[in-house]
C-alpha positions as CSV (number, residue, x, y, z in Angstrom):
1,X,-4.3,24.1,-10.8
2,X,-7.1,22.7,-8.9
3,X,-6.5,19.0,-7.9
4,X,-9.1,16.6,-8.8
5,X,-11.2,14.6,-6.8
6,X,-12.3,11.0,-6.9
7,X,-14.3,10.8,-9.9
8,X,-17.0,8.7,-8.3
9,X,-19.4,9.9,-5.7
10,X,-18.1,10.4,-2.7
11,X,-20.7,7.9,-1.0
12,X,-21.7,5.3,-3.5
13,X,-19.0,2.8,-2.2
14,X,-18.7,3.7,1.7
15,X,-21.1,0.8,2.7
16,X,-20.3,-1.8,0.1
17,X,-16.4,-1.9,0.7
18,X,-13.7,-2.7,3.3
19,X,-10.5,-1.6,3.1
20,X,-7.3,-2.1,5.1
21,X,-4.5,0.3,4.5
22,X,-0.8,-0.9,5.6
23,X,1.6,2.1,6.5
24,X,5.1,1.9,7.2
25,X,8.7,2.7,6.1
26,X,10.7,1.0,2.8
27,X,11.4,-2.4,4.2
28,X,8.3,-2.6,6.2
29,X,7.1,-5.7,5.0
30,X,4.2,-4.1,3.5
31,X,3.8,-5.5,-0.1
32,X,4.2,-9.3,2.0
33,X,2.1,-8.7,4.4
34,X,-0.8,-7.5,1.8
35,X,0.1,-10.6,-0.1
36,X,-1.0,-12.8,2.4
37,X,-3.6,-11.2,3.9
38,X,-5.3,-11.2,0.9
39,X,-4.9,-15.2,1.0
40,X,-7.3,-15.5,3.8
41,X,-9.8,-12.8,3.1
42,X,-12.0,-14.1,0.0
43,X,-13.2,-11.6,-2.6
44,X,-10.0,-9.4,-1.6
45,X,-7.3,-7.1,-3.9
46,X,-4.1,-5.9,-3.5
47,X,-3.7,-2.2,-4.3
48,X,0.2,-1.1,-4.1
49,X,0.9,1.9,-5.8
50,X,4.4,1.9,-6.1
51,X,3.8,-1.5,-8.1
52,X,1.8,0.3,-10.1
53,X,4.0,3.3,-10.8
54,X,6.6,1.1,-11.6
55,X,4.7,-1.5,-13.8
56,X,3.4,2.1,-15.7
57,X,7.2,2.3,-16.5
58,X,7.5,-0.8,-18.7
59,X,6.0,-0.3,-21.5
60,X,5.4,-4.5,-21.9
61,X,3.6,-4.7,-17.9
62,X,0.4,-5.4,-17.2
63,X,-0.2,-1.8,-15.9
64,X,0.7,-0.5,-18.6
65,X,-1.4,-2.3,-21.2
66,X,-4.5,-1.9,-18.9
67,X,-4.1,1.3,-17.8
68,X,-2.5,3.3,-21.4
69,X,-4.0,6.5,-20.5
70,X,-1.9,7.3,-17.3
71,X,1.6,6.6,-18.7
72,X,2.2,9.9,-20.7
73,X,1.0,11.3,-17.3
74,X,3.3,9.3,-15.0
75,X,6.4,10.2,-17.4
76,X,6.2,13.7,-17.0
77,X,5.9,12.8,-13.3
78,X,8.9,10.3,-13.5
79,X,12.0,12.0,-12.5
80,X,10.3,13.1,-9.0
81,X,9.5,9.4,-8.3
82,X,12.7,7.8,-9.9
83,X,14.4,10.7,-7.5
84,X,12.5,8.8,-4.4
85,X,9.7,11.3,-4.2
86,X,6.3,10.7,-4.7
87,X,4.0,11.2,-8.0
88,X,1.2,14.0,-7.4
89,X,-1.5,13.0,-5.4
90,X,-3.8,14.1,-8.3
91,X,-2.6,11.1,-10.6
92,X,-2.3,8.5,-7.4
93,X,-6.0,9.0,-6.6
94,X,-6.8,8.9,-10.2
95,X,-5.0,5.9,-10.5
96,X,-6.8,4.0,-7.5
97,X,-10.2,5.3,-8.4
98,X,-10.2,3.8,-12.1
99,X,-9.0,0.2,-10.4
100,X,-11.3,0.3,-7.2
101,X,-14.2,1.4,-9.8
102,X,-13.6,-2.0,-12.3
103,X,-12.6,-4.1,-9.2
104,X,-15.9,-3.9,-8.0
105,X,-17.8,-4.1,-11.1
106,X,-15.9,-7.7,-10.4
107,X,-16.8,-8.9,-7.2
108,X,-14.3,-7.5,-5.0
109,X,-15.4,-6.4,-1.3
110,X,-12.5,-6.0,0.3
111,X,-9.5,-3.9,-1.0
112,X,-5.9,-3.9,1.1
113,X,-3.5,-0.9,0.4
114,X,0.2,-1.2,0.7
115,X,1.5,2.4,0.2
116,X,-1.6,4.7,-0.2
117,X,-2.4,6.9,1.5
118,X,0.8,8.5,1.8
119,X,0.4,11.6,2.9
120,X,-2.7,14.1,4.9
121,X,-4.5,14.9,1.4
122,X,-4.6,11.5,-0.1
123,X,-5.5,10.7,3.7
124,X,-8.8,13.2,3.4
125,X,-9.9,11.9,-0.1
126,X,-9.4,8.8,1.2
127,X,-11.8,9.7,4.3
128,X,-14.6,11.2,1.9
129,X,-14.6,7.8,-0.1
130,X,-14.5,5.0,2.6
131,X,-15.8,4.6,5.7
132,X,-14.9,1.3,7.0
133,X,-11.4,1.3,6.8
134,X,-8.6,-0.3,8.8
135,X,-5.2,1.1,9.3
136,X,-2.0,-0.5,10.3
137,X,1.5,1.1,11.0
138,X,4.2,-1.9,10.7
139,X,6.7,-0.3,12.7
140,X,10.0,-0.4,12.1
141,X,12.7,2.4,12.4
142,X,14.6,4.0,9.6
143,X,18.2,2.4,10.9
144,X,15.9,-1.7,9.9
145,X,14.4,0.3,7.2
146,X,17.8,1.0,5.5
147,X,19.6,-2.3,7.1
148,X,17.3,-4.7,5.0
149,X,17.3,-2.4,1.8
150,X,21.1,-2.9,2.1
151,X,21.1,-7.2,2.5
152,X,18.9,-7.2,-0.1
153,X,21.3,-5.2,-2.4
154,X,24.2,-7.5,-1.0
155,X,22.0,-10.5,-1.9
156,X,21.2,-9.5,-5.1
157,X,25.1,-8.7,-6.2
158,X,25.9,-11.8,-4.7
159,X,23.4,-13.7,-7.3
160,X,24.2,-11.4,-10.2
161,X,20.8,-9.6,-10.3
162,X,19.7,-5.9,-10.2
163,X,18.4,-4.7,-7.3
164,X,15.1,-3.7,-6.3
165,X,14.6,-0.2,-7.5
166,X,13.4,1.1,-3.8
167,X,16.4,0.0,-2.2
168,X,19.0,1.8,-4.6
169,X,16.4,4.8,-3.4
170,X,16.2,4.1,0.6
171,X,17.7,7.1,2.3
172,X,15.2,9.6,-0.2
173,X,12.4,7.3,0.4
174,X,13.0,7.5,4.4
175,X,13.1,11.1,4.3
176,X,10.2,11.4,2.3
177,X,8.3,8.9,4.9
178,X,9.6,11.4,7.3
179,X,8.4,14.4,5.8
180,X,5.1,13.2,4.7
181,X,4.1,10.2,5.8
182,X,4.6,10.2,9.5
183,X,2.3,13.5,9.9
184,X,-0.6,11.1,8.1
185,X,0.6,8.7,10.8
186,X,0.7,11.1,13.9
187,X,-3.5,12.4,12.5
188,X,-4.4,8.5,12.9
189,X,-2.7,7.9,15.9
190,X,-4.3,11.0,17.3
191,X,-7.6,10.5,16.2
192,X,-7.3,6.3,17.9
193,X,-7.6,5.1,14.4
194,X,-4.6,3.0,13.6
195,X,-2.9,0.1,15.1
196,X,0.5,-0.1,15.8
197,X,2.4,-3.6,14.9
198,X,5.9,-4.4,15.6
199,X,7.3,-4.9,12.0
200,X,10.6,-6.2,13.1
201,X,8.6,-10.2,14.4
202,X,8.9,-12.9,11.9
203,X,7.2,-12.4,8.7
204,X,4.2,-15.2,10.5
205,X,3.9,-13.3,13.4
206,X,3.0,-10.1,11.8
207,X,0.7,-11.7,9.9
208,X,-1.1,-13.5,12.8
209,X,-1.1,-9.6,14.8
210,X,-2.8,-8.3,11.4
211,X,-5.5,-11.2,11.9
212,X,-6.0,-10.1,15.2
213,X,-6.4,-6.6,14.3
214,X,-9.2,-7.3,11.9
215,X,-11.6,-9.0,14.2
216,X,-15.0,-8.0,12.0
217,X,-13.2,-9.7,9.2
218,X,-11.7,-12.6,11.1
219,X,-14.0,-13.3,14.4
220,X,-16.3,-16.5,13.7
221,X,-15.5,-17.5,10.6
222,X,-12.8,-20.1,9.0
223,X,-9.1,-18.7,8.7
224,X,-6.7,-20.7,6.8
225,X,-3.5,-21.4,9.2
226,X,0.1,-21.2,7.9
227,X,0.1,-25.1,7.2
228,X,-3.2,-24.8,5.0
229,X,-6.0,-26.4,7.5
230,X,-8.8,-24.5,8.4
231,X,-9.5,-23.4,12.1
């Protein structure tokens, strides 16, 4: 069956919208990192599809209420993901067209992506929808990857709760980086169009190297600093 496109047209956003896509392993720090990034950029959203997979999953989360009409798709789709696959890229790009489409309708100019694109097609529809776009590897190796999965889960059993699905998953999810996302990677990186950042600094640091890797966002205008003042 023929994979469908974005449903919009291919051009009517390239001009209006900036995006900045974080790539990098389970662990990576890049759910954080979008968090606050999207802090300091006014008029910004965070896009993370595997919150949104998940969230499609509970039937009471606030993906699932908005978006009804992807959930019978999802479950037939579900025991890839729950298996640390990914969901087709058919339904992802589906998915992330429908929220970038009412996200604008709102305001929103500058979209950040913490786990799409994942893999050389979603990187090509990607390409045919956007064309200022900024991409960012937070590197970290699989050995950190799986290290903080497993303190987390020792964290959580030491406080009673359940652990995060992903890390139960972090081995699968690895190889999956390794077999899919890392040739999206090694395109960018051959074409010049991603910066690398050391994922292993403090959670501040990476964030200040993200900053500096955004200067047409960033250069000459106010950034809030860590301790809330304006510089």
């Amino acid at each position: 069956m023929e994979r469908k496109r974005f449903e919009q047209k291919e051009d009517e956003l390239k001009s209006d919208v900036k995006c900045i896509v974080l790539i990098g392993r389970p662990g990576s720090g890049k759910d954080t990192q979008g968090g606050k990034i999207a802090k300091l950029i006014p008029n910004s959203f965070v896009i993370s599809t595997g919150d949104i997979v998940r969230g499609l999953q509970d039937p009471e989360s606030e993906f699932s209420k908005t978006y009804p009409e992807f959930i019978e798709r999802l479950n037939k789709e579900k025991e890839e993901s729950n298996k640390g696959g990914l969901v087709s890229d058919e339904l992802i790009l589906n998915i992330v067209d429908k929220i970038i489409a009412e996200k604008t309708k709102e305001g929103i100019k500058t979209f950040i992506f913490t786990g799409f694109p994942r893999t050389e097609v979603q990187l090509e529809e990607f390409d045919k929808k956007f064309d200022n776009v900024t991409y960012i590897e937070l590197k970290v190796s699989r050995s950190v990857s799986e290290e903080r999965a497993n303190n987390r889960k020792a964290e959580a059993d030491a406080l009673g709760k359940p652990h995060r699905p992903d890390d139960d998953k972090v081995e699968t999810r690895n190889d999956t980086y390794d077999s899919k996302t890392q040739k999206m990677v090694d395109v960018l990186k051959s074409q010049n169009r991603i910066v690398e950042i050391i994922g292993t600094q403090s959670i501040d640091d990476v964030t200040d190297s993200i900053v500096e890797a955004l200067p047409e966002i960033f250069a000459n205008k106010d950034i809030v600093t860590r301790d809330g003042q304006i510089i």
